[in-house]
C-alpha positions as CSV (number, residue, x, y, z in Angstrom):
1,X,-6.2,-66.3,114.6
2,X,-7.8,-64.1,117.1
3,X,-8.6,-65.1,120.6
4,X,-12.3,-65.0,120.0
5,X,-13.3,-66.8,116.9
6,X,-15.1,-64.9,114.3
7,X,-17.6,-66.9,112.5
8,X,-18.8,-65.0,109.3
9,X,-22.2,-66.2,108.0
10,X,-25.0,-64.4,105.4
11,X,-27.8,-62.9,107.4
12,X,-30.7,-65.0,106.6
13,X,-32.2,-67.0,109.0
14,X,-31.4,-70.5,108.3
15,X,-27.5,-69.6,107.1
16,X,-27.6,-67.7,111.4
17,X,-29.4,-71.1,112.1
18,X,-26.4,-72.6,110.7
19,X,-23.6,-70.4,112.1
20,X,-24.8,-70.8,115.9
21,X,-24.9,-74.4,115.2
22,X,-21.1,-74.4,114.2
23,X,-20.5,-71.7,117.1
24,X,-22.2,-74.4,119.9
25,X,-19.7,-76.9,118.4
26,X,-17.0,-75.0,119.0
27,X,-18.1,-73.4,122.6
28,X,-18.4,-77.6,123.6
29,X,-14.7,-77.3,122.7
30,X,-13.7,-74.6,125.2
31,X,-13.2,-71.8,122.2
32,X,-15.3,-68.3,122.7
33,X,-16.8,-67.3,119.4
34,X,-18.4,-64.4,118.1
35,X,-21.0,-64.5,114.6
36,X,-20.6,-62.0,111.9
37,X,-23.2,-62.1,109.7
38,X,-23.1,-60.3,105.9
39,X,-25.5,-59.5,103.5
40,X,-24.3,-60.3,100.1
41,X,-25.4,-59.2,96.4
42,X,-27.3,-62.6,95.9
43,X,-29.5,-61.5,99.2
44,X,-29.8,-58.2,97.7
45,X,-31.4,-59.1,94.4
46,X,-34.1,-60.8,95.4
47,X,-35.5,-59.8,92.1
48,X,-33.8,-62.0,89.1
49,X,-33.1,-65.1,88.4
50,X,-30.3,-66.3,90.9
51,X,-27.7,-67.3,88.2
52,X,-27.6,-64.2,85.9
53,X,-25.9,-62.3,88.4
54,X,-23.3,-65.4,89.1
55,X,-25.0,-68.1,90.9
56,X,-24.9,-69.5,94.8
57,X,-21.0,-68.9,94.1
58,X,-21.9,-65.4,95.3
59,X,-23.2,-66.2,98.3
60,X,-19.6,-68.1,98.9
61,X,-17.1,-65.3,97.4
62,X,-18.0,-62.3,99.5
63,X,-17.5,-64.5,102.0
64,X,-14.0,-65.3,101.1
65,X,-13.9,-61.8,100.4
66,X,-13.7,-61.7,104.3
67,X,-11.7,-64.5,105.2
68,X,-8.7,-62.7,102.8
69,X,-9.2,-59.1,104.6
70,X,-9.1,-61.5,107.9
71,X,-12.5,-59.8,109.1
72,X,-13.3,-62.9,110.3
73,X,-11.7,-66.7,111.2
74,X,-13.9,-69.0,109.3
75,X,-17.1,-68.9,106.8
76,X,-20.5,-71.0,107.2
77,X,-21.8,-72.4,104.4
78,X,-24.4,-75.0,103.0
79,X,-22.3,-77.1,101.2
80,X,-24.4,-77.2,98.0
81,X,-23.9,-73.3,97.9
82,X,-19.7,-73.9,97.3
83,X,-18.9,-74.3,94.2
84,X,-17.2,-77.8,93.8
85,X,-13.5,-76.0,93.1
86,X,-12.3,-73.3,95.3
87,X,-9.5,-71.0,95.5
88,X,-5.7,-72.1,97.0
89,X,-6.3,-70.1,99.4
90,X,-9.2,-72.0,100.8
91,X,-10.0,-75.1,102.4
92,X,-13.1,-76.9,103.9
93,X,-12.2,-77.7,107.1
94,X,-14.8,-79.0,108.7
95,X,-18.3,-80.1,108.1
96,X,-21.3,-80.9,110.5
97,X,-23.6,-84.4,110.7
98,X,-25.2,-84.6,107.8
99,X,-29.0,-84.0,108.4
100,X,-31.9,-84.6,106.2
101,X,-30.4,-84.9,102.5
102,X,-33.6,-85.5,100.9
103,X,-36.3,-82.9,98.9
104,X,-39.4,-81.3,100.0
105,X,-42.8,-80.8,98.7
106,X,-44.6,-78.0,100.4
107,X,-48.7,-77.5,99.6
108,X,-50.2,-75.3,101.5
109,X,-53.3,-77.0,101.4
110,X,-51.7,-80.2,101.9
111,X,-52.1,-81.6,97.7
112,X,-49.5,-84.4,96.6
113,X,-47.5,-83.2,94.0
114,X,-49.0,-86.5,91.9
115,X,-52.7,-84.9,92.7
116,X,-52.0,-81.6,90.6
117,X,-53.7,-80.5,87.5
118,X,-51.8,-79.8,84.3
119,X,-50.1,-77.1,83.9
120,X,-50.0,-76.4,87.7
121,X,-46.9,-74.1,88.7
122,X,-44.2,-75.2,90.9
123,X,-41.4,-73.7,92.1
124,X,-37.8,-74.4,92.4
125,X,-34.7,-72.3,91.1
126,X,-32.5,-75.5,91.0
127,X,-31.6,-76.6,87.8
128,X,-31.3,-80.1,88.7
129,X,-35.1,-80.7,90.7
130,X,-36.2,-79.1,87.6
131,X,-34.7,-81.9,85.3
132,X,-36.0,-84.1,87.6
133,X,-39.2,-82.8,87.7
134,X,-39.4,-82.8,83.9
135,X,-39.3,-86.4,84.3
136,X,-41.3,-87.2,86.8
137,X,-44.2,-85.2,86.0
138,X,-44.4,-83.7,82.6
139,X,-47.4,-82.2,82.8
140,X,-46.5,-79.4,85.6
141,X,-45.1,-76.1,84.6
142,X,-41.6,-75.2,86.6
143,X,-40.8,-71.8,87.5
144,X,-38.0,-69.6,89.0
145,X,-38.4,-69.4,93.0
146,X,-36.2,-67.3,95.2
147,X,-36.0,-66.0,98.6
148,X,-35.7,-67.6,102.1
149,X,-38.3,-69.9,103.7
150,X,-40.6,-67.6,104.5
151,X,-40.2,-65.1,101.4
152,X,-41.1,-68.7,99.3
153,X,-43.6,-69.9,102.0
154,X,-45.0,-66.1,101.4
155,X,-45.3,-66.4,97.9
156,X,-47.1,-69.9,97.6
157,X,-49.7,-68.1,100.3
158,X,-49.7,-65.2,97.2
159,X,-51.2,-67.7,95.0
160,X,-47.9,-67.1,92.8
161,X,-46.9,-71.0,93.1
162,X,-49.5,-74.5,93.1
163,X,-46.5,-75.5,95.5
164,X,-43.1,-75.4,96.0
165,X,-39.8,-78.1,96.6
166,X,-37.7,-76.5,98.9
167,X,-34.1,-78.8,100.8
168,X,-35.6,-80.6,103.7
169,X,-33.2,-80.0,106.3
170,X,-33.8,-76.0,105.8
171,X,-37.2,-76.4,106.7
172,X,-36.4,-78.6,110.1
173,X,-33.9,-76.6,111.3
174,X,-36.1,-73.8,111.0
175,X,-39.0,-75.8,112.6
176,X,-41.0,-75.9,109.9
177,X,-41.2,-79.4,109.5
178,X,-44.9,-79.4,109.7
179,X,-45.1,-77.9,106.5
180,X,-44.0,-80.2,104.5
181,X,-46.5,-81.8,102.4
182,X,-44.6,-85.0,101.5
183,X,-40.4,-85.8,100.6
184,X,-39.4,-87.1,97.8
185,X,-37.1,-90.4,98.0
186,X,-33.7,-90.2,96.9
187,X,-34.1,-92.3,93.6
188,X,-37.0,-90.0,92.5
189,X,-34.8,-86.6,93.0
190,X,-31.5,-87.1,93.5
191,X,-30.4,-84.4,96.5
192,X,-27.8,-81.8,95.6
193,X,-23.9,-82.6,96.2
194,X,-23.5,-81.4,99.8
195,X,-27.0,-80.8,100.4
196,X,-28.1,-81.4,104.4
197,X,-24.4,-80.4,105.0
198,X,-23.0,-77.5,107.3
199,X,-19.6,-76.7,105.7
200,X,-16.8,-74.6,107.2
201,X,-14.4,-72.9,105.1
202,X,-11.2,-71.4,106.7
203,X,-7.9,-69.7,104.9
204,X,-5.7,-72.9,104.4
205,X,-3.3,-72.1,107.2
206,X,-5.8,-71.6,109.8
207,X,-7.6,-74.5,109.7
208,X,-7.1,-76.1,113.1
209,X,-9.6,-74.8,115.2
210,X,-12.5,-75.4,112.7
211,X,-11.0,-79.1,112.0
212,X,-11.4,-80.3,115.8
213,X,-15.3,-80.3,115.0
214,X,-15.2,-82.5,111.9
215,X,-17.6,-85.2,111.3
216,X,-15.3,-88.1,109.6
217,X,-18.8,-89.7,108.0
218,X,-19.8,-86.3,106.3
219,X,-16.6,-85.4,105.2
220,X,-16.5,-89.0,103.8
221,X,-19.6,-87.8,101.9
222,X,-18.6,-84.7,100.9
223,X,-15.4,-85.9,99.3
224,X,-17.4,-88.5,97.4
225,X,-19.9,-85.6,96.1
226,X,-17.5,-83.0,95.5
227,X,-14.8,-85.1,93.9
228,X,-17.3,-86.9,91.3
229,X,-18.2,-83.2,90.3
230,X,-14.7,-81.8,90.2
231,X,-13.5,-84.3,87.9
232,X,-15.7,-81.8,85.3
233,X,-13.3,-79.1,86.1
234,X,-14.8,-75.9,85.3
235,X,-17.5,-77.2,82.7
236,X,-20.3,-77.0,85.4
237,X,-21.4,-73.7,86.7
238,X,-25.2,-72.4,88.2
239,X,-26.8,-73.7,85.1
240,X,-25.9,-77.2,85.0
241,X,-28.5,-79.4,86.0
242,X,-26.4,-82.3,87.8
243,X,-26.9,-83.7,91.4
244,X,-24.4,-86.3,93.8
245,X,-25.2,-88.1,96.3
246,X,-23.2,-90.8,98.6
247,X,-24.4,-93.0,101.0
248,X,-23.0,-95.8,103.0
249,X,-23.7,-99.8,104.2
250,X,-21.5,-101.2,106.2
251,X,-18.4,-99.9,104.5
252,X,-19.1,-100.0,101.5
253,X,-19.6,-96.5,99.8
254,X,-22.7,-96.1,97.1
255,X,-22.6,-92.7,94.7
256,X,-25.2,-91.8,92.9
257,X,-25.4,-89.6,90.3
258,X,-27.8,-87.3,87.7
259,X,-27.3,-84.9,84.9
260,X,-29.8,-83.7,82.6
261,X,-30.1,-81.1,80.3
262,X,-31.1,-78.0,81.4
263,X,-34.4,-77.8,78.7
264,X,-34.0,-80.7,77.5
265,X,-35.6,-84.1,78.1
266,X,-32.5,-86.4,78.4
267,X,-30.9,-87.6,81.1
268,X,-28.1,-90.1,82.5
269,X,-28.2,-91.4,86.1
270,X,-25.7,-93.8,87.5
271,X,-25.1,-95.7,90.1
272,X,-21.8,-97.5,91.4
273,X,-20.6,-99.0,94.8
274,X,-17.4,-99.9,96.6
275,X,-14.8,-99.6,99.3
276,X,-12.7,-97.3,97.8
277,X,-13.7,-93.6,97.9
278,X,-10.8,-92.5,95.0
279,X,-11.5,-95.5,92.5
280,X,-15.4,-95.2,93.2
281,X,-15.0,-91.4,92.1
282,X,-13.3,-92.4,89.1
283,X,-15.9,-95.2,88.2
284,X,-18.6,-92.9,88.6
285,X,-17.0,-90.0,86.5
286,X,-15.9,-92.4,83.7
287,X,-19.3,-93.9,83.2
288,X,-20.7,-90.4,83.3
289,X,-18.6,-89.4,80.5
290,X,-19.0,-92.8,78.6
291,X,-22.7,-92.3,78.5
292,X,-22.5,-88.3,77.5
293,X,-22.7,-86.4,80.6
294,X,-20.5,-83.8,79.3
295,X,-22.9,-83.4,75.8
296,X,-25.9,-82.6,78.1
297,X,-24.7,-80.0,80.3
298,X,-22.9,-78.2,77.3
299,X,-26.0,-78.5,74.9
């Protein structure tokens, strides 16, 4: 690893946000860093639909692109942008307190989402909010939504979207707090596996440096989230409307989880508790797959 550690990030605002967040970290730690960012084919094509050109995965791969060609020492990513199995050649190393896990509502003119009209447009490109939407409010119309903050913020101001749900903690690190309209609880929309998460990714023999800023409780989490998902193997890809989330009381360890189908009106949630991280991942899985989890994201 070089002297000065090389911190390879996408270009947008929030994922810099991100990468000077990790870099601070480090710079507490006596270790000189320098950020690298890259604009990859996902920020590129702004103009289709995120998975028909591969899904967040992209965002992740040129990355690891970079990390092979040892351009740089370590990649930062939001965690619910990995893809819940990676290459042998890579590990997550390291991952930041958890912030905000929770969804977003952003009206411009301040409406509840329960206030809108039929047929109102909302955006969200996540398969999973829109499940959950489906669910909780039938009557709205869900469409595509891509771009960062402001390119989203920008298009609601277009009159393109009624509103929008965008990941809260994007919008606070950002500052942009004040914008959102209302959040919505956990039970109502389930957060994506990883999401409030800063995740570092590092080649698997040069992990050290990136593992001395580690926060034991969020990788805790993210092992939880992750492993409940990667019992599916490769049966879940961009299109799979499924969410994780853990939390914790006292040492005991709660996972919830979501998956619906992607058109569809069914859906499965489950909820389990325990002490054991490895058994509760099992439980959770094996329920899943008792009450058709794997039927719904294959149909």
């Amino acid at each position: 690893m070089s002297a000065t550690i090389r911190i390879g990030t996408r270009g947008s605002q929030l994922a810099l946000w991100q990468a000077n967040e990790v870099s601070k970290h480090l710079a507490e730690r006596g270790y000189q860093t320098q950020i690298i960012p890259f604009k990859t084919t996902a920020d590129k094509r702004q103009d289709v639909p995120l998975a028909s050109i591969g899904g967040k995965g992209l965002w992740v791969k040129e990355l690891e692109d970079a990390l092979l060609r040892r351009e740089i020492d370590m990649a930062v990513h939001s965690l619910k942008d990995v893809p819940s199995i990676i290459g042998d050649d890579f590990v997550l190393a390291a991952f930041l307190e958890r912030a905000d896990p929770r969804d977003a509502w952003v009206h411009l003119d301040g409406t509840p989402i329960t206030s809108l009209q039929s047929g109102a447009v909302v955006g969200t490109s996540a398969p999973r909010r829109r499940a959950q939407l489906r669910v909780l409010h039938p009557h709205l119309r869900i469409d595509d939504i891509r771009g960062n903050v402001d390119t989203r913020i920008n298009k609601l101001r277009a009159g393109i979207y009624d509103g929008a749900i965008l990941a809260a903690a994007g919008l606070q690190r950002l500052g942009r707090a004040a914008e959102i309209t209302s959040y919505f609880s956990i039970d109502e929309m389930l957060p994506a596996c990883g999401q409030g998460i800063i995740a570092i990714e590092t080649l698997r023999d040069a992990a050290t440096v990136a593992s001395s800023i580690n926060h034991e409780p969020t990788a805790l989490a993210a092992q939880c989230e992750r492993g409940v998902l990667q019992k599916f193997g490769t049966l879940l890809d961009c299109y799979s409307a499924c969410a994780v989330h853990a939390t914790f009381d006292e040492g005991s360890i709660t996972i919830r989880a979501f998956f619906g189908e992607l058109e569809g009106d069914r859906s499965i949630r489950v909820t389990r508790s325990g002490r054991d991280a490895d058994a509760l991942i099992e439980d959770v899985h094996r329920e899943l797959i008792e009450r058709g989890a794997t039927e719904l994201v294959t149909a």
